[in-house]
C-alpha positions as a LaTeX table, in Angstrom:
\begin{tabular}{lrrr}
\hline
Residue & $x$ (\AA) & $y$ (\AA) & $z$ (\AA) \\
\hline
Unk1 & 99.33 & 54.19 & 98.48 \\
Unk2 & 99.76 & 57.79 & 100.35 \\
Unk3 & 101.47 & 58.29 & 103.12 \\
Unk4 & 100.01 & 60.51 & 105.77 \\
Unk5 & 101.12 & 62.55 & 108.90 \\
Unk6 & 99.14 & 63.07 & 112.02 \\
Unk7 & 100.54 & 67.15 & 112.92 \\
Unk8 & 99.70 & 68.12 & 116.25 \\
Unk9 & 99.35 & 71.29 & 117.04 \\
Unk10 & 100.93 & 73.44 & 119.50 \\
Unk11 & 100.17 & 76.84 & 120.39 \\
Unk12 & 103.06 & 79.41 & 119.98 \\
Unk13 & 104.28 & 80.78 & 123.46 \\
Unk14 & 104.43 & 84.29 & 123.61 \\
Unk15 & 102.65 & 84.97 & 120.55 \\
Unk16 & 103.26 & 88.38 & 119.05 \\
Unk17 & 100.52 & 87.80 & 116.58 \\
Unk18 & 97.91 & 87.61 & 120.34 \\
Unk19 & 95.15 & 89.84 & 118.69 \\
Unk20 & 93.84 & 90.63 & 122.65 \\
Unk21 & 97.13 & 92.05 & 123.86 \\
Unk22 & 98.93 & 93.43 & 120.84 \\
Unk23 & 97.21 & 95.53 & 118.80 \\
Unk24 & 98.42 & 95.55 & 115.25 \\
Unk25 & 97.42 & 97.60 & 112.11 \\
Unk26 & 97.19 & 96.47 & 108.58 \\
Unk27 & 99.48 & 98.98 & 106.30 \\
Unk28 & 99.85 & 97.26 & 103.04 \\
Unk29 & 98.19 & 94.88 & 101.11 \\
Unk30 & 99.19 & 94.45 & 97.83 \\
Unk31 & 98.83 & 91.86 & 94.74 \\
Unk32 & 102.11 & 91.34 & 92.30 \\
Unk33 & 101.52 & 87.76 & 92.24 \\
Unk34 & 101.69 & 86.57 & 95.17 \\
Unk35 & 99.04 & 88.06 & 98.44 \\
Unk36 & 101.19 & 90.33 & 100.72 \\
Unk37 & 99.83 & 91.91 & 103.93 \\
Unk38 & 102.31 & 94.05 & 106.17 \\
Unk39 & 101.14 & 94.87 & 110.19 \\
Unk40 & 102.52 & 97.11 & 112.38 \\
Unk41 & 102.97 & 95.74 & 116.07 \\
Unk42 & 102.13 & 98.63 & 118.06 \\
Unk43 & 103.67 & 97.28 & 121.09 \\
Unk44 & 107.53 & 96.40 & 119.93 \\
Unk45 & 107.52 & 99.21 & 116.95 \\
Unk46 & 108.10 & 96.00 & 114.39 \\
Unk47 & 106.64 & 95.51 & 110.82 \\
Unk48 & 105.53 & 92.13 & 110.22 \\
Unk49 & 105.32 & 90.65 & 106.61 \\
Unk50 & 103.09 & 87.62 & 105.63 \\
Unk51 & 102.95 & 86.45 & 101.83 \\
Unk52 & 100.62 & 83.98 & 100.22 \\
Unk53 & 102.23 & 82.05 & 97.36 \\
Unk54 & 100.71 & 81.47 & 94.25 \\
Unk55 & 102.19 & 78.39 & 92.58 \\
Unk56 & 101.11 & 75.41 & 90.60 \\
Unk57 & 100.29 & 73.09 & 93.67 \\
Unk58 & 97.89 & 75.83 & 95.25 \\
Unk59 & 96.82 & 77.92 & 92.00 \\
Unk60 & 95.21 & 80.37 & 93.75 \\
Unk61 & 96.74 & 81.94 & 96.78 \\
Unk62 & 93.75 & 83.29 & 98.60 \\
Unk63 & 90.48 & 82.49 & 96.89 \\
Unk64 & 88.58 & 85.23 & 98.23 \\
Unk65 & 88.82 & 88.14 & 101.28 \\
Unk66 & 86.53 & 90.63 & 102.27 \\
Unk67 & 87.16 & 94.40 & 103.29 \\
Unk68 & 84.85 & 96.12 & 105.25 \\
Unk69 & 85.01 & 100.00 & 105.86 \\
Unk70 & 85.41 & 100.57 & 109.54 \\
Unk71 & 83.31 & 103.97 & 111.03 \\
Unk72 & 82.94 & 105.11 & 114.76 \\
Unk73 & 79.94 & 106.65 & 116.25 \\
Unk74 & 80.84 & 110.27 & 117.86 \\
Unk75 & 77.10 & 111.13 & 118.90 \\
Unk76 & 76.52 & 108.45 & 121.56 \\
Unk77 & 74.65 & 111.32 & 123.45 \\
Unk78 & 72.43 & 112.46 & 121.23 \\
Unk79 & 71.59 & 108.54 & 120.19 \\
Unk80 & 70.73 & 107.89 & 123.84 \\
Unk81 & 68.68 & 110.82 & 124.21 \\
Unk82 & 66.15 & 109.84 & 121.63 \\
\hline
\end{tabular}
């Protein structure tokens, strides 16, 4: 028979990671292995590093992800004049 834990969750205080009030940029992301992303925390000038393991017990360390290619409008006029 397994034994199984009941993990509560408890939201971090302070969170730097708070996507609303700390804007952060994504500078690397890289595969040798394992998935590694790097941010930039705008506010405190700090790097953060996250890295997704690949070993035996979870083969695959992200099974998919999706980029998409980010664009601003600069002729707001000239769409509202139409």
């Amino acid at each position: 028979m397994e034994n199984e834990k009941l993990i509560l969750w408890e939201p971090i205080k302070n969170n730097p990671f708070e996507r609303f009030y700390n804007v952060m940029d994504l500078r690397t992301l890289q595969w040798n292995g394992n998935f590694e992303l790097s941010f930039l925390d705008h506010q405190n000038n700090r790097m953060y590093h996250f890295t997704y393991k690949q070993d035996e017990a979870n083969f695959y360390a992200i099974r998919h992800f999706r980029m998409l290619e980010e664009f601003c409008w600069t002729n707001y006029e000239t769409l509202i004049d139409l």
